[in-house]
Short mmCIF file of the C-alpha atoms (twelve columns), coordinates in Angstrom:
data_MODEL
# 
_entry.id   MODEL 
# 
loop_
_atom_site.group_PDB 
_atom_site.id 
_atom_site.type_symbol 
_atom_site.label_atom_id 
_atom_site.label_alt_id 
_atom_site.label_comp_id 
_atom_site.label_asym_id 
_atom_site.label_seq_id 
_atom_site.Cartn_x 
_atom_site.Cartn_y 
_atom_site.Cartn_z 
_atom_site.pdbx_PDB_model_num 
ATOM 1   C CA . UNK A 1   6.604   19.640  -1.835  1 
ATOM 2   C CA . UNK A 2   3.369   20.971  -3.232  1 
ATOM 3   C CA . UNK A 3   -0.344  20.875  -1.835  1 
ATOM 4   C CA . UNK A 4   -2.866  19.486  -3.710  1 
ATOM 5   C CA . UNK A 5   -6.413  20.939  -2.545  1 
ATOM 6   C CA . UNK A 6   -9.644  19.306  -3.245  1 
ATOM 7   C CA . UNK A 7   -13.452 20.808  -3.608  1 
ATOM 8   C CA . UNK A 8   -15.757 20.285  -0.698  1 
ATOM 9   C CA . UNK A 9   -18.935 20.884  0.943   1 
ATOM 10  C CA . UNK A 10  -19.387 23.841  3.222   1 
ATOM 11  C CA . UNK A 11  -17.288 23.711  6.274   1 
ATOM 12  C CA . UNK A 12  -17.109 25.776  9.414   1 
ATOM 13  C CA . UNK A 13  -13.109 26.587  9.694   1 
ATOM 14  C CA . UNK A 14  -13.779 27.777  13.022  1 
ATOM 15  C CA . UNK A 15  -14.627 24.369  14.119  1 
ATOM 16  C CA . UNK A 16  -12.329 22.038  12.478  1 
ATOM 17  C CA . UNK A 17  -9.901  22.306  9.173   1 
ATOM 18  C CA . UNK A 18  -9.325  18.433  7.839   1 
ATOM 19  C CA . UNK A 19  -6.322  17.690  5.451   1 
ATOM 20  C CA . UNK A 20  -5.027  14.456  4.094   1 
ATOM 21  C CA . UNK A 21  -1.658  13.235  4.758   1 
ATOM 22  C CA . UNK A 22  -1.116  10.194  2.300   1 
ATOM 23  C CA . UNK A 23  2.302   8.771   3.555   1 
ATOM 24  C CA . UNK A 24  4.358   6.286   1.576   1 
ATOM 25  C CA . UNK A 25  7.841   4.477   2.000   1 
ATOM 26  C CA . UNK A 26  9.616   6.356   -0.588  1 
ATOM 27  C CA . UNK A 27  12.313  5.874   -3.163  1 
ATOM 28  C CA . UNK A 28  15.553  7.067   -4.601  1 
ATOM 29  C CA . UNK A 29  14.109  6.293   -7.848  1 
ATOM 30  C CA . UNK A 30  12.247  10.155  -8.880  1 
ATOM 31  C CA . UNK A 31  10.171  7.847   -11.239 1 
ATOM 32  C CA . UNK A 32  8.495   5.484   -8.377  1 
ATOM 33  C CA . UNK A 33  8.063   8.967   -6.660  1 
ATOM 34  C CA . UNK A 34  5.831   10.688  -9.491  1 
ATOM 35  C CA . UNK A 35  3.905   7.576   -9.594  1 
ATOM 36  C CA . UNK A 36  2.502   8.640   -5.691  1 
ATOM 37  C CA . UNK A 37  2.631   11.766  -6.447  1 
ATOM 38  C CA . UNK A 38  -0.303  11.164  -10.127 1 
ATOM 39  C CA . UNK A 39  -2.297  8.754   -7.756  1 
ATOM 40  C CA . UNK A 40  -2.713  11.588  -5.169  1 
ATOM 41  C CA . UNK A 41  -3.011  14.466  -7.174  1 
ATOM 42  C CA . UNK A 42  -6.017  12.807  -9.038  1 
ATOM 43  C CA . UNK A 43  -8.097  12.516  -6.038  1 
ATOM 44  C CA . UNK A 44  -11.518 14.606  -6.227  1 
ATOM 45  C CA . UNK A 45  -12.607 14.913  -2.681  1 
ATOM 46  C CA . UNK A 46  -15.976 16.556  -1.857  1 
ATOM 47  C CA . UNK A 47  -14.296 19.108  0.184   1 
ATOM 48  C CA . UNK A 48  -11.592 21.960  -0.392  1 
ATOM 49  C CA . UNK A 49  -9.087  20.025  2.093   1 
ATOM 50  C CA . UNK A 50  -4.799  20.422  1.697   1 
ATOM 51  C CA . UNK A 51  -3.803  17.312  0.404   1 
ATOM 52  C CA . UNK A 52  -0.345  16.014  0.963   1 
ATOM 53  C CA . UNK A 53  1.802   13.044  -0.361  1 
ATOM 54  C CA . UNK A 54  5.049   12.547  1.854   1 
ATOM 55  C CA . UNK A 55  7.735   10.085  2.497   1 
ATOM 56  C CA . UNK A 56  9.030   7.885   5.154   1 
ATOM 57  C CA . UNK A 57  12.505  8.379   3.926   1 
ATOM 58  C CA . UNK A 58  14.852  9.285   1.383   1 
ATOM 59  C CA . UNK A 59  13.034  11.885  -0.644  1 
ATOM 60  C CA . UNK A 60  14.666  14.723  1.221   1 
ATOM 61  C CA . UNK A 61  12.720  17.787  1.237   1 
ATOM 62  C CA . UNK A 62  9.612   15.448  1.336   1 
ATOM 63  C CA . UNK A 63  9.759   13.459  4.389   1 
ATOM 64  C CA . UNK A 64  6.788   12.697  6.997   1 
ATOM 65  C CA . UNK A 65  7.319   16.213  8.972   1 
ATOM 66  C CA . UNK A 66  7.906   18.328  6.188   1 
ATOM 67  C CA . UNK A 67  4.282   17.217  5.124   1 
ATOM 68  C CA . UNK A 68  2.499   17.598  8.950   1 
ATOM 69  C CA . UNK A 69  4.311   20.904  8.584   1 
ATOM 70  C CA . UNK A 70  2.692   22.288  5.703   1 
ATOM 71  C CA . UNK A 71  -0.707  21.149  6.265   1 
ATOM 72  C CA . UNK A 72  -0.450  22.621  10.034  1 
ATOM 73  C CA . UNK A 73  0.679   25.850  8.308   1 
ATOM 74  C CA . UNK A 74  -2.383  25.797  6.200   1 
ATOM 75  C CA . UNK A 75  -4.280  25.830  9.336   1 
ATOM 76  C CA . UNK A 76  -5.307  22.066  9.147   1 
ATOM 77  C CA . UNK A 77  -6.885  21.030  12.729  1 
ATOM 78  C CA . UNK A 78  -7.449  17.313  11.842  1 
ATOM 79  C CA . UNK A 79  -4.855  15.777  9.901   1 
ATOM 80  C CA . UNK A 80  -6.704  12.332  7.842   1 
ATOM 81  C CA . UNK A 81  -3.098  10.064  7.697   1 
ATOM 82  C CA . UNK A 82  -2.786  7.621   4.611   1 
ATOM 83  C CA . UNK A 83  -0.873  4.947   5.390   1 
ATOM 84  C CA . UNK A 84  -0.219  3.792   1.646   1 
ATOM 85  C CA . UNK A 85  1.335   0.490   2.266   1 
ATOM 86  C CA . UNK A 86  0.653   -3.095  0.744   1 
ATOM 87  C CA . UNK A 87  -0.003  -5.127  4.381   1 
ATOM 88  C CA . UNK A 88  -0.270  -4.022  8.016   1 
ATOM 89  C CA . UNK A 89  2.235   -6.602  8.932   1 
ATOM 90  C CA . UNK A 90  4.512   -4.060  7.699   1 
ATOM 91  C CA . UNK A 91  6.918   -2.410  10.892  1 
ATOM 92  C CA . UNK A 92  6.680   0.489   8.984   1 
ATOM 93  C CA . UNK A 93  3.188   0.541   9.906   1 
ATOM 94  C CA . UNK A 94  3.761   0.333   13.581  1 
ATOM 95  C CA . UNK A 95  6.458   2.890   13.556  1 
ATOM 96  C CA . UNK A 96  4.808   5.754   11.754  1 
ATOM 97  C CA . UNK A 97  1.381   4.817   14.347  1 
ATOM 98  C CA . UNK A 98  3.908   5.224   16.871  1 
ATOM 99  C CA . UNK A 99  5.936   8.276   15.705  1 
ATOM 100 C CA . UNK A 100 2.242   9.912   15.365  1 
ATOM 101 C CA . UNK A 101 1.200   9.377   18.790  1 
ATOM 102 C CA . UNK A 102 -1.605  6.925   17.367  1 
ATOM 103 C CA . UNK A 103 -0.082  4.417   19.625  1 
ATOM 104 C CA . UNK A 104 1.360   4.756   23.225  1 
ATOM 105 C CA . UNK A 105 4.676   2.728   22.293  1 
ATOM 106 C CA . UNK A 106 5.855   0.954   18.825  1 
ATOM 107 C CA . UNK A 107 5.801   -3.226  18.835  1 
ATOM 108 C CA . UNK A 108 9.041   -3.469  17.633  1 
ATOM 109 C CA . UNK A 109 11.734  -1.395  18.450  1 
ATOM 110 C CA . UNK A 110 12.672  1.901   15.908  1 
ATOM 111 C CA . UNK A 111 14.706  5.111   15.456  1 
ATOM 112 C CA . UNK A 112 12.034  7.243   14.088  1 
ATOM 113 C CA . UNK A 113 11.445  10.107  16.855  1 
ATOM 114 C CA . UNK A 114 7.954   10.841  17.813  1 
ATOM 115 C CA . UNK A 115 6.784   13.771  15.303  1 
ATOM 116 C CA . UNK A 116 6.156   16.992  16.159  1 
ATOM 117 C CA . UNK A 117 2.377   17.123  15.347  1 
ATOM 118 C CA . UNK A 118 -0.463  19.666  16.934  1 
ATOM 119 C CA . UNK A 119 -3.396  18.205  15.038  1 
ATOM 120 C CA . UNK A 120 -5.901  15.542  15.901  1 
ATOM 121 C CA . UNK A 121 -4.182  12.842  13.920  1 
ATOM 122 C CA . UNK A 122 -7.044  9.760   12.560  1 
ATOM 123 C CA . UNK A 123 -5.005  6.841   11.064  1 
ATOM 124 C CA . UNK A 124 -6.359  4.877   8.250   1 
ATOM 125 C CA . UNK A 125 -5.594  1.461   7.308   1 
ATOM 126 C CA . UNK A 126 -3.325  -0.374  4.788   1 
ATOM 127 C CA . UNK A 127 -3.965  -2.526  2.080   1 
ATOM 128 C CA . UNK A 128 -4.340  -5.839  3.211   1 
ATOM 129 C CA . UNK A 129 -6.996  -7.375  1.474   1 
ATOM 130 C CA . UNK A 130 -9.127  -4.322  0.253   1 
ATOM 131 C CA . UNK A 131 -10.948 -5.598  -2.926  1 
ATOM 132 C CA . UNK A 132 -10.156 -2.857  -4.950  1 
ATOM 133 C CA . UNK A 133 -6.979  -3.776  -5.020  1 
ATOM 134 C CA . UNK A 134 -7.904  -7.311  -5.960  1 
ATOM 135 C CA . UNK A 135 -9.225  -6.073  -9.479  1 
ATOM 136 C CA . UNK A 136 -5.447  -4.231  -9.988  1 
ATOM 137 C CA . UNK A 137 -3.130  -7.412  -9.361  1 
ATOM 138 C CA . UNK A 138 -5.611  -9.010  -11.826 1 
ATOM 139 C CA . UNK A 139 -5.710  -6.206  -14.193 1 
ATOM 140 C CA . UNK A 140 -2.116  -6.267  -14.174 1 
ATOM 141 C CA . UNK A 141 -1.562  -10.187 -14.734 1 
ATOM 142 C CA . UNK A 142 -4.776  -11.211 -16.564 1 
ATOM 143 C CA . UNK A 143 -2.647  -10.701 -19.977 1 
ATOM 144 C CA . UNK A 144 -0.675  -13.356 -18.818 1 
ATOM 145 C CA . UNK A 145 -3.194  -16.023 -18.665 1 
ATOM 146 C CA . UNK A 146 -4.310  -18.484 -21.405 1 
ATOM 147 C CA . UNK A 147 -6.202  -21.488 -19.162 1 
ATOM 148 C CA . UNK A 148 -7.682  -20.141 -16.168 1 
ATOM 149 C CA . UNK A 149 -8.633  -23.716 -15.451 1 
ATOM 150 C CA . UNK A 150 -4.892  -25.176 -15.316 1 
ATOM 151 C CA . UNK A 151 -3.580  -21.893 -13.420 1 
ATOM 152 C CA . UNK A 152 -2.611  -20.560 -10.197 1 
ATOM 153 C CA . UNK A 153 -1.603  -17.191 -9.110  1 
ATOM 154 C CA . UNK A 154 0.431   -16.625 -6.424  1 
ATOM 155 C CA . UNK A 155 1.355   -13.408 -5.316  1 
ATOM 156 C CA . UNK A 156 4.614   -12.367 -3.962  1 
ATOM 157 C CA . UNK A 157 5.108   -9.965  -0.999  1 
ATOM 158 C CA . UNK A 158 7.972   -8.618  1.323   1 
ATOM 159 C CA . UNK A 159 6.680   -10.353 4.024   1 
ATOM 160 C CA . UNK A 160 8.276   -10.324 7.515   1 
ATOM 161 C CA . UNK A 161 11.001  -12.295 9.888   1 
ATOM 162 C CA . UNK A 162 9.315   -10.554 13.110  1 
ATOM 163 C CA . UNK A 163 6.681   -12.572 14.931  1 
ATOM 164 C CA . UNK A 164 3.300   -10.865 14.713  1 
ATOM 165 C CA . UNK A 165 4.227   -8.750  11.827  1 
ATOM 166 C CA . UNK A 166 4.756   -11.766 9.748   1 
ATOM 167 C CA . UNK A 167 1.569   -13.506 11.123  1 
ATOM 168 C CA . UNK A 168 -0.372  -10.001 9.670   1 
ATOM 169 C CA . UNK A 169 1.816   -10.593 6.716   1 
ATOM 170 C CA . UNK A 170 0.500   -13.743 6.253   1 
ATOM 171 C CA . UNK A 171 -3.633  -12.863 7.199   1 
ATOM 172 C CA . UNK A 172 -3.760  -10.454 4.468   1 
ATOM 173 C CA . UNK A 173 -2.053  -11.631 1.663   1 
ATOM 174 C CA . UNK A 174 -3.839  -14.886 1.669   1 
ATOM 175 C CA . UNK A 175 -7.201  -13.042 1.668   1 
ATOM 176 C CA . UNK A 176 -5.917  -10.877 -1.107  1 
ATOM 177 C CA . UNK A 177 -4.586  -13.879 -2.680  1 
ATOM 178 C CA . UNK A 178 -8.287  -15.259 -2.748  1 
ATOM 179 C CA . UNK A 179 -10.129 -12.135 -3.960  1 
ATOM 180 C CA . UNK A 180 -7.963  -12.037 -7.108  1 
ATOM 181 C CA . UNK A 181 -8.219  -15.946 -7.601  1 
ATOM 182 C CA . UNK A 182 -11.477 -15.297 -8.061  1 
ATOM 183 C CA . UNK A 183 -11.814 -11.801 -9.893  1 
ATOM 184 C CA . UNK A 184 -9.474  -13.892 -12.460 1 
ATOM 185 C CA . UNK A 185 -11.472 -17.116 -11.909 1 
ATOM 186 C CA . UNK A 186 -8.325  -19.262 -12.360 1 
ATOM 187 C CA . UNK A 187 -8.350  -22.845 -10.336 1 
ATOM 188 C CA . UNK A 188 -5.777  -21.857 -7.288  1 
ATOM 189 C CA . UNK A 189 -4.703  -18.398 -5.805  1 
ATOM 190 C CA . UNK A 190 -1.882  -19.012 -3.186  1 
ATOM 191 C CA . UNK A 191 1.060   -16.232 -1.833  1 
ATOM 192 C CA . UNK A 192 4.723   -16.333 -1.259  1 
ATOM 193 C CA . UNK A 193 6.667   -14.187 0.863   1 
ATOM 194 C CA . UNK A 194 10.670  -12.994 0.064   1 
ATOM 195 C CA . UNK A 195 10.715  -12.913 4.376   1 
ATOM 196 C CA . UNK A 196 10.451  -15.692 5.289   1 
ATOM 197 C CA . UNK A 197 11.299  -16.838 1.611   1 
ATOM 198 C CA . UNK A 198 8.902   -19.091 0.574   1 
ATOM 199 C CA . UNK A 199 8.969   -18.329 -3.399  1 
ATOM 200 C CA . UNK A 200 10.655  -21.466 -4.772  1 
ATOM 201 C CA . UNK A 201 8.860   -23.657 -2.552  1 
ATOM 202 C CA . UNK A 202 5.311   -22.415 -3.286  1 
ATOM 203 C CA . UNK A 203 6.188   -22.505 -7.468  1 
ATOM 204 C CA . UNK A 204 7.145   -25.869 -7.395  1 
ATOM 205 C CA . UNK A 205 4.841   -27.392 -5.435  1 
ATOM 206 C CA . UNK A 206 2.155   -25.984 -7.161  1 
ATOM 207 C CA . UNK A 207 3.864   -26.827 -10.790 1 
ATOM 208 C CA . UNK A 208 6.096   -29.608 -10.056 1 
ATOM 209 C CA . UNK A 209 3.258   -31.513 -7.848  1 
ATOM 210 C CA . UNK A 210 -0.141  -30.360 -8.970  1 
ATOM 211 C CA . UNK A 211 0.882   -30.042 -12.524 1 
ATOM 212 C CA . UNK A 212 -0.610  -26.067 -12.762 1 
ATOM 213 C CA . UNK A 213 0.541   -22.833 -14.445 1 
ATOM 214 C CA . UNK A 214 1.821   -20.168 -12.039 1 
ATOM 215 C CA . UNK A 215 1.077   -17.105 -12.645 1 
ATOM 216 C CA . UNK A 216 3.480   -14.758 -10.221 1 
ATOM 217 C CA . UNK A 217 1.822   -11.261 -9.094  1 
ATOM 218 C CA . UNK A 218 4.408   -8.548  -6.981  1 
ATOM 219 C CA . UNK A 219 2.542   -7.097  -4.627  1 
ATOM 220 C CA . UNK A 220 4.635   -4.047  -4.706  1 
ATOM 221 C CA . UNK A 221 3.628   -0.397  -4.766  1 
ATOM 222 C CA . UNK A 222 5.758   0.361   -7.926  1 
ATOM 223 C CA . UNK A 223 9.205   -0.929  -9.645  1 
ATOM 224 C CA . UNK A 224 12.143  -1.349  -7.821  1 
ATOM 225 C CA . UNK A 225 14.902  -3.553  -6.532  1 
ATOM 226 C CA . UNK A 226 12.767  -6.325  -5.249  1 
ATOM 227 C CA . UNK A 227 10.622  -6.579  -8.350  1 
ATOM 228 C CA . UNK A 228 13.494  -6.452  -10.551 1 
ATOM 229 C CA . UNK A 229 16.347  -8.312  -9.037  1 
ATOM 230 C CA . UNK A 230 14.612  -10.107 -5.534  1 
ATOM 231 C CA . UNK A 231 11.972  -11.967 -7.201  1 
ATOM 232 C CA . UNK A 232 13.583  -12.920 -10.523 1 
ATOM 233 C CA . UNK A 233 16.566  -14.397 -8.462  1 
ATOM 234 C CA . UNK A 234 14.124  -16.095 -6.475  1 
ATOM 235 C CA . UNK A 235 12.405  -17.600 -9.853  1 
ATOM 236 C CA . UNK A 236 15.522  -18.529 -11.475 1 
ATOM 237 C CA . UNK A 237 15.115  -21.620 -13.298 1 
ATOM 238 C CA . UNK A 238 11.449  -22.286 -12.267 1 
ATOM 239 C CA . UNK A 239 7.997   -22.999 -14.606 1 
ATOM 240 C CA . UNK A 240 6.441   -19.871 -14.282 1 
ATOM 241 C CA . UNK A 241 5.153   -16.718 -15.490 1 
ATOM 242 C CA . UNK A 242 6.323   -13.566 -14.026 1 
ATOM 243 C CA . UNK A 243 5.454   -10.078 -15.998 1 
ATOM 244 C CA . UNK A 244 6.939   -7.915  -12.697 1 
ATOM 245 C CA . UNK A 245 4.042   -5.362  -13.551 1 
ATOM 246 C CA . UNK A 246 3.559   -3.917  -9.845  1 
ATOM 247 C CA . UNK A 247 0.279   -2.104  -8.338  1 
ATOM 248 C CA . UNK A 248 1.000   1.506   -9.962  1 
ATOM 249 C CA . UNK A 249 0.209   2.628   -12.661 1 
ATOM 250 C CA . UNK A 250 -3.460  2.256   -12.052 1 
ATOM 251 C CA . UNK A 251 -6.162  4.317   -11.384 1 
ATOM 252 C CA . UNK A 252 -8.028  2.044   -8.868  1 
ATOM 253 C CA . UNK A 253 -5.060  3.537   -6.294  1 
ATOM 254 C CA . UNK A 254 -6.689  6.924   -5.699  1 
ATOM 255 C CA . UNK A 255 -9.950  5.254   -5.696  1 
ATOM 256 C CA . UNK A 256 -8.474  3.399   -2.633  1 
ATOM 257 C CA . UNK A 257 -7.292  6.660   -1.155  1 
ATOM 258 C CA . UNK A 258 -10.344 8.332   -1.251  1 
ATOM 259 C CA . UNK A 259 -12.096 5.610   -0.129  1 
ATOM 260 C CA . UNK A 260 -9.946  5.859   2.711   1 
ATOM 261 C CA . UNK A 261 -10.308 9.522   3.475   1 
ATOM 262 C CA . UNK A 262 -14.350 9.454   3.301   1 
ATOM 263 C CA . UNK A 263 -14.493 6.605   5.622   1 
ATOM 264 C CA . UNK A 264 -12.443 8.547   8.087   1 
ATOM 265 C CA . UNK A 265 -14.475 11.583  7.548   1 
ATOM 266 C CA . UNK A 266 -17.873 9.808   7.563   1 
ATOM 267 C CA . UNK A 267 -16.597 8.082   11.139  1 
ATOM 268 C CA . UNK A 268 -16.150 11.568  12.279  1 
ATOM 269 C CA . UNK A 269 -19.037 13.239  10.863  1 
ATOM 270 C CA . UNK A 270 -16.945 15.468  8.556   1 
ATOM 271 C CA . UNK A 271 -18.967 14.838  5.779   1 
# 
């Protein structure tokens, strides 16, 4: 694992040390890694911080600790944490808040052990809605429309079968679902989740009954099983169009992450 540092203003190091801990799910897949790993190591922050990208699981060597390790080493006293997920209905979410001590217990229950941590730890949020990410699910289907007028996009997450996740699930997407609807200026914007699976349903109502061109948008980080094998099965023998193009490559990512981290450091006057 490597730390990125950033330029900054002056800072007082015997006062506080901030560093960035941008935490993703993570991926057998070394090419869906590297695409986290370009996103984060493009960030200019206006500070000489330690920037780290780590991994909720699977990328050994790489994983949440190893990351609040080596920005604790490098004397970091407020650790800024990432969370770079598509929706906060995601139990990930919860878990990792937990495991950090951001929360006092998780809502649902997990096997991730509390981390050992010594730094003030500020939690940022997910994607959700955030407009910014709007203009890159259009970006990446706008080559797929002809009519804007006769077309719909609907936009396909993971979604969740837990009560209250799924409900957060289902808050965000929609608004995201409405920002790119308009970006795109097409006539509908609607969402599907794979949990509950509503997929099938939502394409054939909205071709079969109101006669309109779906347009399907992953909302997915990068490639990967659900992109490629989830949501095509799902689509099988359906009017649509579905490129599969997912949220990364694209540089309006670290323009969300450093969004992110100056909002945090603004809130605590770090800036």
């Amino acid at each position: 694992m490597t730390v990125t540092k950033c330029r900054w203003n002056a800072w007082d190091d015997n006062l506080m040390k901030p560093g960035v801990l941008v935490i993703s799910h993570g991926s057998r897949d070394a090419a869906w890694v590297r695409l986290v790993d370009e996103s984060v190591a493009k960030l200019e922050l206006p500070a000489e911080m330690p920037v780290v990208a780590s991994f909720l699981e699977v990328v050994e060597g790489r994983l949440i600790q190893d990351g609040i390790d080596l920005l604790e080493e490098a004397g970091v006293t407020d650790m800024i944490v990432i969370p770079l997920f598509v929706s906060s209905g995601s139990t990930h979410i919860d878990e990792i808040a937990y495991a950090l001590g951001v929360k006092a217990a998780p809502e649902k229950e997990t096997d991730l052990e509390p981390f050992r941590v010594q730094s003030r730890v500020h939690f940022g949020d997910p994607i959700d809605d955030d407009p910014l990410i709007a203009r890159m699910v259009w970006d990446k289907i706008k080559n797929q429309s002809a009519a804007p007028d006769k077309e719909v996009v609907l936009l396909v997450g993971h979604g969740s079968v837990h009560d209250g996740f799924r409900q957060r699930w289902e808050r965000g997407i929609r608004a995201l679902a409405e920002h790119v609807g308009e970006i795109g200026a097409v006539k509908h914007a609607d969402y599907a989740l794979l949990n509950p699976d509503s997929v099938g349903d939502k394409v054939r109502y909205w071709h079969e009954e109101r006669g309109m061109d779906v347009l399907v948008a992953p909302l997915f980080l990068s490639e990967g099983y659900f992109t490629k094998k989830t949501i095509p099965s799902r689509l099988e023998g359906l009017e649509c169009r579905y490129s599969g193009d997912t949220l990364l490559p694209h540089p309006l990512l670290t323009d969300w992450i450093k969004r992110q981290i100056l909002t945090i450091m603004n809130s605590l006057t770090l800036l």
